[in-house]
VOPAGU-2260 file (C-alpha; in pm, 1 decimal, decimal comma):
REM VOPAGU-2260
SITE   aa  ch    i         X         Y         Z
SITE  UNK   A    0  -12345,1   12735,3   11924,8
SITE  UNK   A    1  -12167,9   13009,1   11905,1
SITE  UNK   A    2  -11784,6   13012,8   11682,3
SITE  UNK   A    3  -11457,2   13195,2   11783,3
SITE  UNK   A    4  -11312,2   13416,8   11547,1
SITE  UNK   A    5  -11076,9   13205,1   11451,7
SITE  UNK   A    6  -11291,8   12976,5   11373,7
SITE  UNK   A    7  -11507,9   13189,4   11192,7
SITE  UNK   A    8  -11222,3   13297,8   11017,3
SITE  UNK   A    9  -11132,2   12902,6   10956,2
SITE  UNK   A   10  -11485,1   12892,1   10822,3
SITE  UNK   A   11  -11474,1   13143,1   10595,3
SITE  UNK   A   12  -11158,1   13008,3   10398,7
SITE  UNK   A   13  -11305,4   12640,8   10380,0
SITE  UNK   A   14  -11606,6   12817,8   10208,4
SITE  UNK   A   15  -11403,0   13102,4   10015,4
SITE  UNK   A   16  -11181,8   12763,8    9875,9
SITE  UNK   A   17  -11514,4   12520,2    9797,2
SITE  UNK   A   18  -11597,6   12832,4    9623,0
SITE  UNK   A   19  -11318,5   12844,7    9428,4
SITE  UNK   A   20  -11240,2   12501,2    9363,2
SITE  UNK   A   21  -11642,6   12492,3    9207,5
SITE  UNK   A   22  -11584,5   12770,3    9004,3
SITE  UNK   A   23  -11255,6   12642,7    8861,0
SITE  UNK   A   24  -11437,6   12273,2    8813,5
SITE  UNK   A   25  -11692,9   12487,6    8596,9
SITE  UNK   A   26  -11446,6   12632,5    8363,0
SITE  UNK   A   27  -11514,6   12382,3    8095,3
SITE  UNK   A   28  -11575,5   12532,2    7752,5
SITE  UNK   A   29  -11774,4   12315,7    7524,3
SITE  UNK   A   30  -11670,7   12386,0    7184,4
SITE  UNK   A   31  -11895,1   12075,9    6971,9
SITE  UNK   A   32  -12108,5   11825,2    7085,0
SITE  UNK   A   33  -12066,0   11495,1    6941,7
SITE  UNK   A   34  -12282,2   11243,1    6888,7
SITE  UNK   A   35  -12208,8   10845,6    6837,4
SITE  UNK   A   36  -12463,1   10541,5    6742,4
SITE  UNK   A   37  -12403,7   10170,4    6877,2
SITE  UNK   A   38  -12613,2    9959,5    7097,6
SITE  UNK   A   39  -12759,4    9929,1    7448,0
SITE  UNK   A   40  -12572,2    9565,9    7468,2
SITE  UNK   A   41  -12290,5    9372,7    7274,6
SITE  UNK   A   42  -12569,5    9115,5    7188,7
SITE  UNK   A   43  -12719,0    9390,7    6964,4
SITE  UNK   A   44  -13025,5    9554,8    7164,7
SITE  UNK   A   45  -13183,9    9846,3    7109,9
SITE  UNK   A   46  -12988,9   10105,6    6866,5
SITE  UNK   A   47  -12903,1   10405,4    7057,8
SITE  UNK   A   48  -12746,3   10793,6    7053,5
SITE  UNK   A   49  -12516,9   10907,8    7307,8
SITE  UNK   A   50  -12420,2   11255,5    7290,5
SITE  UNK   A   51  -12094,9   11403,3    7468,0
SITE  UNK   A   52  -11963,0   11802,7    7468,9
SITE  UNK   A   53  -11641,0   11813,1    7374,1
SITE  UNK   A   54  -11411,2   12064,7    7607,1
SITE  UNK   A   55  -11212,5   12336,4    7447,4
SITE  UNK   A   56  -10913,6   12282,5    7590,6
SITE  UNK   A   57  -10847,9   11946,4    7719,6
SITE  UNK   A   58  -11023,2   11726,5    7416,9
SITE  UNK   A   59  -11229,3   11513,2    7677,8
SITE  UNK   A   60  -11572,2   11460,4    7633,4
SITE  UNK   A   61  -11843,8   11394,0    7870,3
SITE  UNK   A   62  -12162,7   11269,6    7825,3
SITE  UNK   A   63  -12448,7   11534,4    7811,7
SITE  UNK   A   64  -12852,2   11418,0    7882,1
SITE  UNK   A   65  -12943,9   11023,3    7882,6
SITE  UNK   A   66  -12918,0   10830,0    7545,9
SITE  UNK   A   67  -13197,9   10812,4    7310,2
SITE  UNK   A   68  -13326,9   10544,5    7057,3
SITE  UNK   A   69  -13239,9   10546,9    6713,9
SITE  UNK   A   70  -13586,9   10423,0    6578,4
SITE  UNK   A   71  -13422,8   10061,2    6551,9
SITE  UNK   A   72  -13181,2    9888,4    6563,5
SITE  UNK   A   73  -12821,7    9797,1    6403,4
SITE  UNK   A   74  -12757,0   10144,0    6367,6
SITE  UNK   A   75  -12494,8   10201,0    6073,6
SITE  UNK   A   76  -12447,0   10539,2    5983,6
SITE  UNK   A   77  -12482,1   10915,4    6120,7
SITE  UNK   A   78  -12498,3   11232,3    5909,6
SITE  UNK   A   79  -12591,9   11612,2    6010,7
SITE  UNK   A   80  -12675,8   11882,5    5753,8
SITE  UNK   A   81  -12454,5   12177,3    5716,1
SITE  UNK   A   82  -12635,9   12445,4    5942,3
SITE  UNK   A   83  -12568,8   12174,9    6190,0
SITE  UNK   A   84  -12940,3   12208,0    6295,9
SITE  UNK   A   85  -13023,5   11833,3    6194,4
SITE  UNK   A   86  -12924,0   11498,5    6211,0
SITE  UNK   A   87  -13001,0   11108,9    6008,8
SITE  UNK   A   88  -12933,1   10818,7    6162,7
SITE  UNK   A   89  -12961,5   10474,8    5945,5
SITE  UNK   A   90  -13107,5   10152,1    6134,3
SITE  UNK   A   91  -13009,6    9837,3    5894,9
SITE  UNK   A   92  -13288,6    9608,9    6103,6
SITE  UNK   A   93  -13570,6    9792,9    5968,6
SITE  UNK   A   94  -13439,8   10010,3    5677,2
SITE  UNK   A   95  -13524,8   10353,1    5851,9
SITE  UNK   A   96  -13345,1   10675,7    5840,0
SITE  UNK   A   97  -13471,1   10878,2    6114,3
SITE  UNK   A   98  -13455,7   11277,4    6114,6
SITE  UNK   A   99  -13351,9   11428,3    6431,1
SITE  UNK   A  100  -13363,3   11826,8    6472,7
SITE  UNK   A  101  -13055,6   11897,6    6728,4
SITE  UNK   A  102  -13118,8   12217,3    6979,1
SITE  UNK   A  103  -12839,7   12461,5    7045,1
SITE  UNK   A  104  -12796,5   12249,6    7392,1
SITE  UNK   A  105  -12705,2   11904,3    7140,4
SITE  UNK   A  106  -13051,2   11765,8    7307,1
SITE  UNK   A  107  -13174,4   11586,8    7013,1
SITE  UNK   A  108  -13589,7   11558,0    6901,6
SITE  UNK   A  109  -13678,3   11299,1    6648,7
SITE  UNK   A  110  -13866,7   11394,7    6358,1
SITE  UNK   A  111  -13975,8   11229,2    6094,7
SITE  UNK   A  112  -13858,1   10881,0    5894,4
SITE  UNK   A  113  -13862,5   10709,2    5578,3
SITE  UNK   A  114  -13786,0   10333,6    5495,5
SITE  UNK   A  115  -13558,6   10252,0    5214,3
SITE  UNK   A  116  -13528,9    9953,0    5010,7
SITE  UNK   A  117  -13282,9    9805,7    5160,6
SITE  UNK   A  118  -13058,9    9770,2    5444,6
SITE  UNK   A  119  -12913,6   10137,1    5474,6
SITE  UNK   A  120  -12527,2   10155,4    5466,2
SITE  UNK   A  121  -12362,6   10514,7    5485,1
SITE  UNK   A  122  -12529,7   10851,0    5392,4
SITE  UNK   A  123  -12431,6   11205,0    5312,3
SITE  UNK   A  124  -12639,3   11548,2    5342,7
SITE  UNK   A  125  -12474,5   11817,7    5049,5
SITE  UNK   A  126  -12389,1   12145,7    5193,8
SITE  UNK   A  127  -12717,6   12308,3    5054,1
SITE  UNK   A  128  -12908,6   12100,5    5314,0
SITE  UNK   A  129  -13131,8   11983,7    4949,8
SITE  UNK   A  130  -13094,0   11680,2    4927,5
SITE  UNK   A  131  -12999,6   11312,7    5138,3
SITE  UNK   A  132  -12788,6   11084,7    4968,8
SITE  UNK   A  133  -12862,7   10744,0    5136,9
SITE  UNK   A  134  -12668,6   10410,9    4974,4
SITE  UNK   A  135  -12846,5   10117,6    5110,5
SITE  UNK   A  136  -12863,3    9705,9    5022,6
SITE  UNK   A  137  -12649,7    9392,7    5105,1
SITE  UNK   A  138  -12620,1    9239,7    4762,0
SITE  UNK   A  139  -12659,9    9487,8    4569,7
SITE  UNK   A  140  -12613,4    9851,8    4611,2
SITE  UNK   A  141  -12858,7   10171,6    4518,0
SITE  UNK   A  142  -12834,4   10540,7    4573,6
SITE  UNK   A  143  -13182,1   10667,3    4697,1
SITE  UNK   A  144  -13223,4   11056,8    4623,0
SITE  UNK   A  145  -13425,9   11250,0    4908,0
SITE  UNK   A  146  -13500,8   11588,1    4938,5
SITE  UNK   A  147  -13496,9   11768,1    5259,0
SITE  UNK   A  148  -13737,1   12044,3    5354,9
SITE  UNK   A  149  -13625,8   12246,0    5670,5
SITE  UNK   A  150  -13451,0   11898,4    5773,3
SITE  UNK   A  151  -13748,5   11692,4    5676,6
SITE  UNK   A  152  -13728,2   11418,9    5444,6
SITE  UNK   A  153  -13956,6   11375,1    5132,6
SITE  UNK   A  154  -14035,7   11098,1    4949,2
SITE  UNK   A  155  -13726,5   10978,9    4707,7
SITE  UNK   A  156  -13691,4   11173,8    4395,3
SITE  UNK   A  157  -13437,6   10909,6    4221,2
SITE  UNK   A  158  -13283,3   10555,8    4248,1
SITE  UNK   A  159  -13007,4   10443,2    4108,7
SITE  UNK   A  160  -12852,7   10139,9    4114,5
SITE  UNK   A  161  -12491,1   10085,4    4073,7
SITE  UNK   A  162  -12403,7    9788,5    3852,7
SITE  UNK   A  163  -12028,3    9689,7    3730,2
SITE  UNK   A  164  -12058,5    9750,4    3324,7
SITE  UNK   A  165  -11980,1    9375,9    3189,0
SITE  UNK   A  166  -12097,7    9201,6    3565,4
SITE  UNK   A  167  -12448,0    9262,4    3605,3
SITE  UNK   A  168  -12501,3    8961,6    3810,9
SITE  UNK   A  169  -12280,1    9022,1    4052,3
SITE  UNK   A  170  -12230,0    9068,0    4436,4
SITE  UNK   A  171  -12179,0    9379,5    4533,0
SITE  UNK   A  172  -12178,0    9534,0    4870,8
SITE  UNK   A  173  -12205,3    9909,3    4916,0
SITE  UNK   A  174  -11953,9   10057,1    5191,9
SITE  UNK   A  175  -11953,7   10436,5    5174,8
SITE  UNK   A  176  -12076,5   10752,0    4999,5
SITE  UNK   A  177  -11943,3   11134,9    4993,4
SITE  UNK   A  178  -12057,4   11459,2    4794,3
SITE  UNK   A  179  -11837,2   11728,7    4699,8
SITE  UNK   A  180  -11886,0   12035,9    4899,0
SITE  UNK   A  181  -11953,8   12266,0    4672,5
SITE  UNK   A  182  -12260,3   12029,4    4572,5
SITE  UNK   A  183  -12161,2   11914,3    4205,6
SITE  UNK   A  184  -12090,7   11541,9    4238,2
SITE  UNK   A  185  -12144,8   11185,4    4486,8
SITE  UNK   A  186  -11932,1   10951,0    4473,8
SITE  UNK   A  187  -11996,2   10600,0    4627,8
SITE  UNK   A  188  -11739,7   10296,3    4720,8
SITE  UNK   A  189  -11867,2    9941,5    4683,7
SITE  UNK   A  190  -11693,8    9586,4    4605,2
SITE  UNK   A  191  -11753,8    9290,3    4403,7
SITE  UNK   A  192  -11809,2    8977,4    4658,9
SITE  UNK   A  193  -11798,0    8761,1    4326,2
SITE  UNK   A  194  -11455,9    8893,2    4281,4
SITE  UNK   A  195  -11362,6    8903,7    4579,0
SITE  UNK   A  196  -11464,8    8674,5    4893,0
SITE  UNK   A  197  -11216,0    8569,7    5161,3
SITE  UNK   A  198  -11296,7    8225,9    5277,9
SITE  UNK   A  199  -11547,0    8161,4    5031,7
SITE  UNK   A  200  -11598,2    8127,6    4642,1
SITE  UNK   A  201  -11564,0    8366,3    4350,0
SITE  UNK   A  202  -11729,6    8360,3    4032,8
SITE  UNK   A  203  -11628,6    8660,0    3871,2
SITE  UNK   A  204  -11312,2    8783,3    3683,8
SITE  UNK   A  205  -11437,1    9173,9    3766,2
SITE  UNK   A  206  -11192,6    9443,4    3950,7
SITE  UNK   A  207  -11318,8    9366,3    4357,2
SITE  UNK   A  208  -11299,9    9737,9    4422,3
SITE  UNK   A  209  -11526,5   10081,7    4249,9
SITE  UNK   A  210  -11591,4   10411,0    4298,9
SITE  UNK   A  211  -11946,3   10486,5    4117,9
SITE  UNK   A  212  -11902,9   10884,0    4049,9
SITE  UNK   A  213  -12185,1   11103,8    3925,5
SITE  UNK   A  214  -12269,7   11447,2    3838,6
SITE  UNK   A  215  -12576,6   11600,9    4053,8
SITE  UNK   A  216  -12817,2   11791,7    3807,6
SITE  UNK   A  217  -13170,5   11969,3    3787,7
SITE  UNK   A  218  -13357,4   11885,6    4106,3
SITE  UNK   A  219  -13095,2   11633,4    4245,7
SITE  UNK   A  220  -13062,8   11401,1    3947,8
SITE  UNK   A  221  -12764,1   11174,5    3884,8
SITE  UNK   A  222  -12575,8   11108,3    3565,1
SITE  UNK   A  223  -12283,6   10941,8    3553,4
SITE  UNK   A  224  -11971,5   11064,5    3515,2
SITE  UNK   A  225  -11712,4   10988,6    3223,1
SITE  UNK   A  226  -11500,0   10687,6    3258,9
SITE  UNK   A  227  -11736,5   10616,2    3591,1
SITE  UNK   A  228  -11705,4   10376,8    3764,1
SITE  UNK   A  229  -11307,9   10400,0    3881,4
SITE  UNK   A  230  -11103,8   10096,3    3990,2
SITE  UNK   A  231  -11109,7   10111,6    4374,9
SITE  UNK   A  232  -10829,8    9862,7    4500,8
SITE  UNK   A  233  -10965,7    9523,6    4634,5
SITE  UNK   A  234  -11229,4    9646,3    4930,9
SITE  UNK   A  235  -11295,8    9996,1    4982,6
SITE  UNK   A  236  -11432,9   10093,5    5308,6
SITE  UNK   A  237  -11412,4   10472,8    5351,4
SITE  UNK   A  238  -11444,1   10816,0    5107,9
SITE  UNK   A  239  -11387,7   11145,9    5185,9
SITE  UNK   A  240  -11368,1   11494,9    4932,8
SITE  UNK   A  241  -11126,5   11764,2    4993,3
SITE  UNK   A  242  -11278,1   12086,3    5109,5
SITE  UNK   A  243  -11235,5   12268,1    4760,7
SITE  UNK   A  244  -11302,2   11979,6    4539,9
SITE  UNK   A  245  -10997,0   11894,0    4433,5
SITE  UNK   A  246  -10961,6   11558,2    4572,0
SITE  UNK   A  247  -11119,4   11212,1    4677,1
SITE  UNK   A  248  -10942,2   10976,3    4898,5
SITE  UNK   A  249  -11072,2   10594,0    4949,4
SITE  UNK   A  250  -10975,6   10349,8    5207,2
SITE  UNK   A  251  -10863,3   10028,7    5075,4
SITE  UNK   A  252  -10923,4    9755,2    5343,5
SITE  UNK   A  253  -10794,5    9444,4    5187,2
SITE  UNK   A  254  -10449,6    9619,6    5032,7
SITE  UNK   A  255  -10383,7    9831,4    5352,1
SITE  UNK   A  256  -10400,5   10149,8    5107,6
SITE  UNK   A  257  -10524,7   10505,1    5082,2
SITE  UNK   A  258  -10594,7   10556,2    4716,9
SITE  UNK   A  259  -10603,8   10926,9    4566,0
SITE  UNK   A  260  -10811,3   11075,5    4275,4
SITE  UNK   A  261  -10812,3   11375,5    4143,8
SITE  UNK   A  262  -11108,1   11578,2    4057,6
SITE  UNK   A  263  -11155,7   11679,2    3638,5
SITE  UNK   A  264  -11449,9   11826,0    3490,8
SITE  UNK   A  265  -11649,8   11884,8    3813,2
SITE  UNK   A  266  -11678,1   11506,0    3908,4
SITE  UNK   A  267  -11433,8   11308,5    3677,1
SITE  UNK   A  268  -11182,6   11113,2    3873,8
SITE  UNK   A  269  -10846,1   11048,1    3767,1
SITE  UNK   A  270  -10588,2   10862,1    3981,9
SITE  UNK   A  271  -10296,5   11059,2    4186,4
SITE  UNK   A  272  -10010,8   10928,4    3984,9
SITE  UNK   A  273   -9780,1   10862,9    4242,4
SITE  UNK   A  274  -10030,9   10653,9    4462,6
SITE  UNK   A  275  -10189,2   10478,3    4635,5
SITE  UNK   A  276  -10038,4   10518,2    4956,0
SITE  UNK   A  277   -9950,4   10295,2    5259,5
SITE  UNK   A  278  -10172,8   10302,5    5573,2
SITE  UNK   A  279  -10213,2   10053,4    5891,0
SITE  UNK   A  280  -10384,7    9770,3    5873,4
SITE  UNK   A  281  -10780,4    9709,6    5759,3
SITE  UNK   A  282  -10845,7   10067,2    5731,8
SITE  UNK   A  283  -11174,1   10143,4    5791,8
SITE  UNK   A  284  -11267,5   10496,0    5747,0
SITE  UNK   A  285  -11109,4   10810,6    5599,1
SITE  UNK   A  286  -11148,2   11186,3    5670,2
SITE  UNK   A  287  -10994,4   11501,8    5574,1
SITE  UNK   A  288  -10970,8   11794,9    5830,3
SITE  UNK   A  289  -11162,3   12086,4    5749,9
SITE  UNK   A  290  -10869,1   12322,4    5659,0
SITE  UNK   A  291  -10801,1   12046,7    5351,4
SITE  UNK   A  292  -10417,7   11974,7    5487,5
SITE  UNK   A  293  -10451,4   11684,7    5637,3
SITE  UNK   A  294  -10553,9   11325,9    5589,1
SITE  UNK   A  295  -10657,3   11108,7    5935,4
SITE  UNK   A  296  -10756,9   10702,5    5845,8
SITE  UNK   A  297  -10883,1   10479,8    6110,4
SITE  UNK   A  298  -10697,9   10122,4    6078,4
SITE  UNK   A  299  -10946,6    9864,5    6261,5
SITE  UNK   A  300  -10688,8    9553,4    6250,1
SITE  UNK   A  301  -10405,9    9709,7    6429,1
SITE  UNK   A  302  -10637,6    9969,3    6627,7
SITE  UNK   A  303  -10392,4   10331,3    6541,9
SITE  UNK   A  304  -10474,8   10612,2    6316,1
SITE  UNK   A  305  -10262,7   10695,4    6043,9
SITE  UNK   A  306  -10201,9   11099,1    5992,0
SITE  UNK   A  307  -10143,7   11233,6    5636,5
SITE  UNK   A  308  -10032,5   11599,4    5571,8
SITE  UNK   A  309  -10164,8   11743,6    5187,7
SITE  UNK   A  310   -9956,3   11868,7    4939,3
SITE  UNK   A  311  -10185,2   12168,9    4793,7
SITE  UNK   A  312  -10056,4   12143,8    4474,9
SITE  UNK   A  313  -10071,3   11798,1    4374,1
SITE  UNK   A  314  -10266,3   11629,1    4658,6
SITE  UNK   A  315  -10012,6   11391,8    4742,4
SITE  UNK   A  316  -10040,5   11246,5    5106,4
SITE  UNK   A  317   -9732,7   11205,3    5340,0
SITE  UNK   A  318   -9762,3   11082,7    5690,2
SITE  UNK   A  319   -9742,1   11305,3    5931,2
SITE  UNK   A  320   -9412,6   11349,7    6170,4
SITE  UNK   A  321   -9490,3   11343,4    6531,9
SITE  UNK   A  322   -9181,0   11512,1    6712,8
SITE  UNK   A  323   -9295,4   11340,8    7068,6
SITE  UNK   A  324   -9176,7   11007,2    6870,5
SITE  UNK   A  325   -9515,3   10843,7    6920,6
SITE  UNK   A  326   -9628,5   10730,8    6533,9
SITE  UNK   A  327   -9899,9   10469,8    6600,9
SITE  UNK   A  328  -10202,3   10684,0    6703,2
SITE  UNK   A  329  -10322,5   10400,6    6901,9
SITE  UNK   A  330  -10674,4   10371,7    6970,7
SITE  UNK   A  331  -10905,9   10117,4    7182,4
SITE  UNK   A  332  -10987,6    9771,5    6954,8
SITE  UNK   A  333  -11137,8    9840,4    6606,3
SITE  UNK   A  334  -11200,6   10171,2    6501,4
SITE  UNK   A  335  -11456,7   10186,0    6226,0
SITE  UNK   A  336  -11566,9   10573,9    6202,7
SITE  UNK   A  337  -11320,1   10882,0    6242,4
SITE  UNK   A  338  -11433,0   11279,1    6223,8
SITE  UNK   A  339  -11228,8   11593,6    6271,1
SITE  UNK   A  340  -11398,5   11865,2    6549,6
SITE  UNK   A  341  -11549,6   12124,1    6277,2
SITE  UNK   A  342  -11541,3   12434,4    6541,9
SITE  UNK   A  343  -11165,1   12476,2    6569,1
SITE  UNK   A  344  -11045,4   12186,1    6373,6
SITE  UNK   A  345  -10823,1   12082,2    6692,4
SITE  UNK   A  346  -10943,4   11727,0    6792,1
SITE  UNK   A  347  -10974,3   11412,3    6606,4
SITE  UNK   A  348  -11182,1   11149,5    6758,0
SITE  UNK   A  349  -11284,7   10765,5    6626,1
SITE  UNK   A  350  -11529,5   10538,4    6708,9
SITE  UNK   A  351  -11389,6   10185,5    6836,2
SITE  UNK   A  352  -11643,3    9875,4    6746,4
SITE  UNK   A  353  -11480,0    9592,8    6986,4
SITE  UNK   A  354  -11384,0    9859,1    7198,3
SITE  UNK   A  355  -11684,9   10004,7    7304,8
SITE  UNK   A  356  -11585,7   10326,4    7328,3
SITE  UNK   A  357  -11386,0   10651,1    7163,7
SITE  UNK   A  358  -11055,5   10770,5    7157,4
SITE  UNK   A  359  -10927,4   11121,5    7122,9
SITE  UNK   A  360  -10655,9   11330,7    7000,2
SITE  UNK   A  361  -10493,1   11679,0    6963,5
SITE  UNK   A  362  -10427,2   11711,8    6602,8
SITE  UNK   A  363  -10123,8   11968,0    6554,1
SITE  UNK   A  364  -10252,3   12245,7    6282,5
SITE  UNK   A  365   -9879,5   12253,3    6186,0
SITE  UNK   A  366   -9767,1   11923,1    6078,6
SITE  UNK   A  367  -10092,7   11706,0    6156,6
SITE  UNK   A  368   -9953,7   11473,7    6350,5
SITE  UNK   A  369  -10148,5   11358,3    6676,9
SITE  UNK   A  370  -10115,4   11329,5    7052,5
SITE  UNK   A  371  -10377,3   11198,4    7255,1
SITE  UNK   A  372  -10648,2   11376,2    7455,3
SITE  UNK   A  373  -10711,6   11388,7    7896,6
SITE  UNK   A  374  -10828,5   11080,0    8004,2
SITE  UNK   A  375  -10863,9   10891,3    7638,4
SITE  UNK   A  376  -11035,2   10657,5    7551,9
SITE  UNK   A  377  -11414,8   10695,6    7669,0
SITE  UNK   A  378  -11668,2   10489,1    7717,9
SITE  UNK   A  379  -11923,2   10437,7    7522,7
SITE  UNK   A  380  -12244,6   10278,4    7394,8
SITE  UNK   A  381  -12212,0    9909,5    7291,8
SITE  UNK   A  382  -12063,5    9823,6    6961,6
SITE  UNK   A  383  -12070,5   10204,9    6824,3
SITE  UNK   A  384  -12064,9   10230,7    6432,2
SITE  UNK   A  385  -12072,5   10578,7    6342,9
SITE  UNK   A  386  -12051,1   10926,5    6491,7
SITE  UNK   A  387  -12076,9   11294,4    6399,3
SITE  UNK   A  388  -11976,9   11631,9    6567,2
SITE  UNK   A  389  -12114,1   11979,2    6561,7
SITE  UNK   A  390  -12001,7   12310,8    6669,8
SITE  UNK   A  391  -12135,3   12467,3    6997,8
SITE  UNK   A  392  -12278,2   12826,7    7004,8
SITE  UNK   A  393  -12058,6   13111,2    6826,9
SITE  UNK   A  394  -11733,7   12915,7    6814,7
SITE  UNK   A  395  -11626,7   12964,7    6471,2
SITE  UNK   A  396  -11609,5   12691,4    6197,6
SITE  UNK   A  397  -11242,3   12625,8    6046,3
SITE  UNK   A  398  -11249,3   12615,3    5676,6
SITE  UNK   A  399  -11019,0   12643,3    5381,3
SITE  UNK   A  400  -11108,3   12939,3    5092,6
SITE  UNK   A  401  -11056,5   12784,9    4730,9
């Protein structure tokens, strides 16, 4: 069969515009891939990874491989090291942390594991890619100290349990754990269920709410730090350092508050004196952006984030203005983990538990405040609990010199 030129012609231009309209589909720039843990059902089945790449410009993610298990199941917490070259993931149903080494492409390998004494809760990897803080147990609460190797984990160096001086007995139930980055100090949130137990009985006079700070010595060790622990509120959920360890801020659940500390002495804490400060409702989780000038806290009850910008000199958060006139941040139901985008410190994304799913901002680098991202929220795994991000390729990591 044999085409007129104007057909031919015709031809061309369909193909010349498929061509085109490909090429422009393909000009997506990923700039971190981001990884979340949750569940292949809402009945709690297999505990699973799904990683996404995270587009430059628009914010919207899409997924990237097929998901992968965790190594068990209830999945509760996510942590990468600082080269970005590994990542942990916690399984509560069989006490496991499971090492996963990440490839430039986010395609994730699993490693190695260790089991921990108890039902793993949060974890945190210090910037020297040393050592893996892991806080773990349901009625009581322990640090386990392990040292990494390349991104393998080693047997525990050091335990230590945290135990309210004057309520030994006691409840408590671990909820988060942070260490400074420049390596000096972990601190780690708990609260007393003997204190304090909606809907049920208490049988202790003890403050409901610690931090448990401690100094990080020769070959990882722990001592405590003076005054340690620190009154916490009522229920805090969420902790989260400054970038030049200056500051701590902790999510208070039950009292809808962001409490402040400042740092003394390398890993002293000392409460902002003009805190705490008001957030939504039930927050959940806390993080500070990696420039250190904003504040971002998930709120699970009423499902927004609340935006905080710094003040440098005294630490003092103040929510951040949003001149569109949108101030709720609203996300899908129940977000319970939050991160900032480390590779140009432009997105801000959360984990939603009842939601199943993630939601997505722009986060304005001059006041902080938030708009949301293309095509927010995305689906997700089932239930998610935690996720973490890490930068793509040569994009360059935003950061805040002391």
């Amino acid at each position: 069969m044999k085409f007129s030129k104007l057909s031919q012609l015709f031809l061309v231009s369909t193909i010349g515009l498929l061509v085109a309209t490909l090429l422009s589909a393909c000009q997506i720039v990923t700039i971190d891939y981001l990884f979340i843990a949750g569940s292949s059902s809402n009945s709690g089945g297999t505990g699973q990874i799904d990683t996404y790449a995270v587009d430059s410009e628009s914010g919207a993610v899409r997924t990237v491989g097929a998901s992968i298990s965790t190594g068990g199941n209830s999945p509760s917490a996510l942590a990468v090291s600082s080269d970005y070259a590994n990542l942990y993931v916690a399984n509560q149903s069989n006490n496991t942390v499971v090492h996963f080494s990440i490839a430039s492409t986010g395609i994730l390998t699993q490693k190695d594991t260790v089991t921990v004494a108890g039902a793993p809760v949060a974890m945190a990897v210090n910037t020297a890619n040393t050592y893996l803080y892991v806080l773990y147990g349901t009625t009581s609460a322990t640090i386990g100290v392990y040292p990494l190797s390349s991104g393998a984990i080693g047997a525990a160096a050091s335990t230590v349990p945290l135990v309210v001086p004057g309520f030994t007995g006691d409840l408590l139930i671990p909820t988060a754990i942070t260490v400074l980055p420049n390596n000096n100090a972990v601190f780690a949130t708990l609260y007393d269920q003997s204190a304090y137990n909606p809907g049920g009985t208490t049988s202790s006079n003890a403050n409901p709410g610690w931090v448990f700070g401690y100094a990080v010595g020769t070959n990882g060790a722990l001592t405590a730090s003076a005054g340690s622990p620190y009154q916490a509120g009522v229920r805090p959920t969420g902790i989260a350092p400054d970038p030049v360890n200056r500051f701590v801020y902790v999510t208070d659940y039950a009292s809808n508050q962001l409490i402040g500390y400042g740092i003394q002495s390398g890993s002293t804490l000392a409460f902002l004196i003009n805190g705490p400060f008001r957030t939504g409702s039930e927050p959940s989780a806390v993080v500070v952006d990696p420039r250190g000038k904003f504040i971002y806290v998930a709120n699970s009850l009423d499902s927004t984030v609340s935006a905080f910008a710094i003040d440098l000199g005294t630490g003092t958060p103040t929510a951040a203005v949003n001149t569109t006139g949108v101030t709720t941040n609203a996300t899908d139901t129940q977000p319970n983990a939050i991160l900032v985008d480390p590779a140009l410190g432009r997105f801000v994304y959360t984990a939603n538990h009842l939601g199943n799913s993630m939601s997505g901002f722009f986060l304005n680098p001059t006041s902080g405040s938030l708009s949301p991202t293309q095509s927010t929220p995305y689906p997700s795994l089932a239930a998610p609990t935690a996720l973490v991000c890490v930068p793509h390729g040569n994009h360059s990591l935003q950061s805040v010199t002391p």
